[in-house]
N, C-alpha and C positions, 0 to 999 in steps of 0.2 A: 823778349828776354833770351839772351843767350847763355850757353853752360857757364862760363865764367859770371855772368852775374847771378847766376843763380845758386851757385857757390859763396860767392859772397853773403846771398842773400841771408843763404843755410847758417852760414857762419855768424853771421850778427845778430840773428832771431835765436839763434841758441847758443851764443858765448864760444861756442868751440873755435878753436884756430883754424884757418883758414885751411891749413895743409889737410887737418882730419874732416873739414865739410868737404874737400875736393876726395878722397876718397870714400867719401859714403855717397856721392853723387855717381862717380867714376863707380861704384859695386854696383848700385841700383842699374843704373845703363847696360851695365854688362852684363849682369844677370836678365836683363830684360830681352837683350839680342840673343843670348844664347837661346833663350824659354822661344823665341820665335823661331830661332834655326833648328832647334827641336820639332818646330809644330807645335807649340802648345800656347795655349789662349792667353793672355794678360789682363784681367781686371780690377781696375782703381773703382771704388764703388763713389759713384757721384760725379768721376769726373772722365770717364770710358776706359775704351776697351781695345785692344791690341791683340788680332791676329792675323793670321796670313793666309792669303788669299791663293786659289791656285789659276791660273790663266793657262787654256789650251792653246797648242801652237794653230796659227792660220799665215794664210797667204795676203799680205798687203800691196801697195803698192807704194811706190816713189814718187811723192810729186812731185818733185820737179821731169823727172823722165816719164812718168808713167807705168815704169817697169816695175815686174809684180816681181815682191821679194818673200821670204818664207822666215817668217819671224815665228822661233823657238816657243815650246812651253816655257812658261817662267813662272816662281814665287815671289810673291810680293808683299811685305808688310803693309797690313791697312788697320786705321785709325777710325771707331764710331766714339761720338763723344757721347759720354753721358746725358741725363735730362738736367742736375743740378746746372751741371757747365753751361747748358745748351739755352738754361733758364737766366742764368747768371749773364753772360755775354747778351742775350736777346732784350733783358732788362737796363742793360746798361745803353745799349746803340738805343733803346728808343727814350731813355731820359737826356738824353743830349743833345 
């Protein structure tokens, strides 16, 4: 599912017009990135959880040359799903 149908989706499960689900979908998103750019945790209960991770810089290499490069710290959004989700998806791959 992409934001567009899930837009849609917003819209047809509760009557609203389409223009007002695409801005309640567009708030939720943004408010979600900003709560990350902040550092702060995002939890959906049931279905996970949204924060960011921090990674130290180290020294890699190139493979194709072999030559060692010095890749930056960086922040990263990471994603743990919940147990409902994690029960929900696991229950469905093994009845099919």
């Amino acid at each position: 599912m992409n934001k567009s149908q899930l837009i849609t989706l917003l819209s047809e499960k509760t009557g609203i017009p389409r223009k007002r689900a695409e801005v309640a979908v567009n708030t939720i998103f943004d408010s979600m990135a900003e709560a990350l750019v902040k550092g702060d945790r995002i939890e959906i209960r049931g279905f996970g959880s949204f924060a960011t991770k921090v990674y130290k810089p180290y020294t890699g290499r190139n493979p194709r040359t072999g030559e060692a490069i010095s890749v930056p710290a960086k922040r990263l959004p990471f994603f743990k799903v919940g147990k409902e989700t994690k029960e929900k998806v696991d229950h469905k791959a093994l009845s099919q």
